[in-house]
C-alpha positions as a printed NumPy array, in Angstrom:
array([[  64.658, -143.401,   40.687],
       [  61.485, -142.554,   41.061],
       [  59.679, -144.712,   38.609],
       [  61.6  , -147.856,   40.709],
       [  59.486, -146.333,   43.679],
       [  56.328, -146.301,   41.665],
       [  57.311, -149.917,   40.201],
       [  57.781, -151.13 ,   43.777],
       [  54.565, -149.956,   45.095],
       [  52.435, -151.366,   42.246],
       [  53.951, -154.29 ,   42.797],
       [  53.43 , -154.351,   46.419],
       [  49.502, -153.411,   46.159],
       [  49.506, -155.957,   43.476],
       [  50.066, -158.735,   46.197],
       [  47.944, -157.409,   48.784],
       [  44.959, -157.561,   46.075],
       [  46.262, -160.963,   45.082],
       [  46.552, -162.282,   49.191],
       [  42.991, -160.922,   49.685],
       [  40.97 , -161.883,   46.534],
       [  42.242, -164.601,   45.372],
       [  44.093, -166.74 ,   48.383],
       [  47.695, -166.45 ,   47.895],
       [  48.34 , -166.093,   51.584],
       [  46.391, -168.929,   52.294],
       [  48.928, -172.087,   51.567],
       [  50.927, -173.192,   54.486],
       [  54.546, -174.29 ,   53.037],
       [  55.485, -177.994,   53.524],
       [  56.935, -179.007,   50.201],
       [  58.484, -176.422,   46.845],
       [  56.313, -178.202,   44.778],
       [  52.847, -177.662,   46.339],
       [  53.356, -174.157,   47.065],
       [  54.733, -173.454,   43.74 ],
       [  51.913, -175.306,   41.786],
       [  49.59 , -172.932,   44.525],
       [  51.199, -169.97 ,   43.47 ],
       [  50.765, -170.119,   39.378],
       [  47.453, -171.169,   40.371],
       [  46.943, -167.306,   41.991],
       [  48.316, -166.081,   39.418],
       [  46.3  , -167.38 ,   36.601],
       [  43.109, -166.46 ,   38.38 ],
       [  44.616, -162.901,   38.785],
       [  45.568, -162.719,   35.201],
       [  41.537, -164.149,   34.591],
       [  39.978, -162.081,   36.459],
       [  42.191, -158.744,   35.213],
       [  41.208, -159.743,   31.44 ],
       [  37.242, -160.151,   32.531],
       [  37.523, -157.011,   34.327],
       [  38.925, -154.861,   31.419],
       [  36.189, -156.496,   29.216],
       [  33.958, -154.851,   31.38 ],
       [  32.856, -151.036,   30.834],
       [  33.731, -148.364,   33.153],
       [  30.188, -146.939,   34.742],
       [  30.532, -143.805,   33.133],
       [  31.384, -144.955,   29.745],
       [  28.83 , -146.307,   27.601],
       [  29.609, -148.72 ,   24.152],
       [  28.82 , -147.229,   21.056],
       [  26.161, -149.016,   19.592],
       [  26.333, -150.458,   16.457],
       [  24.794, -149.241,   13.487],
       [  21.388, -151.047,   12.289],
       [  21.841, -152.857,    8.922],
       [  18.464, -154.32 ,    9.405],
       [  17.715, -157.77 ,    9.38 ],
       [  20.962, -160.067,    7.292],
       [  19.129, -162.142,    4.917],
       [  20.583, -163.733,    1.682],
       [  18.403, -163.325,   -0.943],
       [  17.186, -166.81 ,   -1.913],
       [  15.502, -167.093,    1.985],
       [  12.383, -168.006,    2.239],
       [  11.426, -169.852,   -1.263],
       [  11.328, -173.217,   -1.532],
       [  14.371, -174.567,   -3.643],
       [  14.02 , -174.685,   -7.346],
       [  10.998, -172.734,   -7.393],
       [  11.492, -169.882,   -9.432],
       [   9.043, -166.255,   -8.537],
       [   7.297, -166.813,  -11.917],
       [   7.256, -171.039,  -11.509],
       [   5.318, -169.912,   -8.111],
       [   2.585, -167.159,   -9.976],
       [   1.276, -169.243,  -11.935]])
């Protein structure tokens, strides 16, 4: 029962974020079809801007950084083509 509560009241904050950040509360019903094309509209930019916010570090968390391979450079790079080290010497 009490997990229904909890359930409830997510949901519930979950539209009063929704109303305030991205408009849902701002459509005036005349037709289904408008209001319902409004709605998925909210909710994709509240599914959006959830994924771009969990991209996002916290502030107290800092990424790893990657380790340093030094620079990736095939081995041929630099020489002119055909030109072989010893073709080049001499």
């Amino acid at each position: 029962m009490n997990n229904r509560k909890q359930g409830r009241w997510q949901i519930e904050e979950d539209n009063e974020i929704n109303k305030q950040l991205v408009g849902l509360a701002q459509y005036q019903v005349s037709k289904w079809t408008p209001w319902h094309r409004h709605v998925t509209a909210c909710m994709l930019a509240t599914a959006f801007l959830s994924v771009q916010r969990a991209a996002i570090p916290e502030p107290d968390q800092t990424p790893e950084p990657e380790p340093d391979t030094g620079p990736e450079q095939a081995p041929d790079q630099g020489k002119a083509p055909g030109i072989d080290e010893s073709e080049a010497a001499g």
